[in-house]
C-alpha positions in Angstrom: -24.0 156.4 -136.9 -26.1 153.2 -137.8 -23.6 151.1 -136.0 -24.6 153.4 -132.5 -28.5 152.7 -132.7 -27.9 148.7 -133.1 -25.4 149.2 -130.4 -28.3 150.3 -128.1 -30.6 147.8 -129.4 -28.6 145.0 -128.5 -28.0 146.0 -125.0 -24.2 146.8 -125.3 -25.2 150.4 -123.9 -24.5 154.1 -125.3 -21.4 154.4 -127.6 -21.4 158.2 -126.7 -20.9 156.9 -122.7 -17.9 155.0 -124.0 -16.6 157.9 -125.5 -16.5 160.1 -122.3 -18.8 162.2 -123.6 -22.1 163.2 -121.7 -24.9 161.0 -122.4 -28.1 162.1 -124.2 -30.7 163.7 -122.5 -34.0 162.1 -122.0 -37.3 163.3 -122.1 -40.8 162.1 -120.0 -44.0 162.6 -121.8 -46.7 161.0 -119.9 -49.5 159.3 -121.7 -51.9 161.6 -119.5 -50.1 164.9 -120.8 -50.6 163.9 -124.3 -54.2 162.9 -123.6 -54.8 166.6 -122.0 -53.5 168.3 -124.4 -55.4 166.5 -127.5 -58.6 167.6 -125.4 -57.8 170.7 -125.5 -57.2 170.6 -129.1 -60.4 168.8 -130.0 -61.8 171.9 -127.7 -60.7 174.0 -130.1 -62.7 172.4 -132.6 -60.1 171.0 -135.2 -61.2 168.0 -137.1 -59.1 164.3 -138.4 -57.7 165.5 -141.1 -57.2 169.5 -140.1 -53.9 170.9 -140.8 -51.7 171.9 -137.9 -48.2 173.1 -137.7 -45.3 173.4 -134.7 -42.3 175.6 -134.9 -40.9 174.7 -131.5 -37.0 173.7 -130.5 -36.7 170.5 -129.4 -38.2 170.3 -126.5 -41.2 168.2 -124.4 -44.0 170.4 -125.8 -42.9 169.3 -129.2 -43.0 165.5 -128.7 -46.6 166.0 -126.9 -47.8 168.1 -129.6 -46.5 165.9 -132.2 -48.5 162.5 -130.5 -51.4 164.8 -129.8 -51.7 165.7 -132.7 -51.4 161.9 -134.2 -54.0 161.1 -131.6 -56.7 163.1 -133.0 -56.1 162.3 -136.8 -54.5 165.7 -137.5 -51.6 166.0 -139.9 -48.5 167.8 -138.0 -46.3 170.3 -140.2 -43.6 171.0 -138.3 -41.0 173.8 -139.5 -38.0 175.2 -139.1 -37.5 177.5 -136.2 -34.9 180.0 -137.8 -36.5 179.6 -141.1 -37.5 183.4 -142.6 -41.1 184.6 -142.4 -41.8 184.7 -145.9 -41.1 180.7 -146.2 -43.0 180.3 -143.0 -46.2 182.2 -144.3 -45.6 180.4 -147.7 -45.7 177.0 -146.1 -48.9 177.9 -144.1 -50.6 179.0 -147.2 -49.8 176.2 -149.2 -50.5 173.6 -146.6 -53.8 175.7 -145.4 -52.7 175.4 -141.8 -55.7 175.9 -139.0 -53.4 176.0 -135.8 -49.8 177.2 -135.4 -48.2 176.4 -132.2 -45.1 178.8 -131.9 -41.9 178.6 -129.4 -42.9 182.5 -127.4 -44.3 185.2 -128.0 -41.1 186.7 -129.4 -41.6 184.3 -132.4 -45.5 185.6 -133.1 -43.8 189.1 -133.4 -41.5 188.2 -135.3 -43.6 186.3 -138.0 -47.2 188.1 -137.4 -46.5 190.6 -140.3 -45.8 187.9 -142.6 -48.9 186.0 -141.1 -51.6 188.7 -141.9 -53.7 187.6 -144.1 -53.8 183.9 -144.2 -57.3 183.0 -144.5 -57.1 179.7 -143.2 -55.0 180.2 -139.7 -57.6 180.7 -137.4 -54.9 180.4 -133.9 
């Protein structure tokens, strides 16, 4: 709720704590991770402006990729992870994606048939 973010801002702690319920977990991304890994995606020779897209569960990886991604001027389309392969394909297409950065290999198997084709999806 609204009134639980302001709560936190303010200093009068987690309302979820209060509640007896577990708090949140919290995730570590290092400044040097994200740094790495926008390397490695200038390496792959994506341009400001290039199209990339991330179907990951919440997760680490995802909030890298995300400032990684904002780091090098790329625009980040991320999608839903139990969305159907058509809408997946579709979304690709339309947004002329260049890199896909997928949960497992279980989830390129699952999509790669309704991936064939796309001309602009190079990995």
């Amino acid at each position: 709720a609204p009134g639980d973010l302001l709560q936190r801002l303010d200093g009068r702690g987690d309302p979820a704590e209060e509640d007896g319920e577990a708090p949140p977990k919290r995730i570590t991304v290092s400044s040097g991770q994200v740094a790495q890994l926008a390397a490695s995606l200038r390496a792959l020779g994506v341009q400001p402006g290039d199209r990339v897209a991330i179907m990951l569960r919440n997760c680490p990886e995802w909030v890298m990729f995300d400032q990684a991604t904002m780091g090098c001027g790329l625009v980040n389309i991320p999608l839903y992870t139990e969305d159907r392969p058509e809408n997946i394909a579709y979304i690709l297409m339309d947004s002329a994606v260049r890199l896909l950065l997928l949960q497992d290999v279980g989830t390129w198997k699952r999509l790669a048939p309704a991936l064939n084709g796309l001309e602009d999806l190079e990995r």
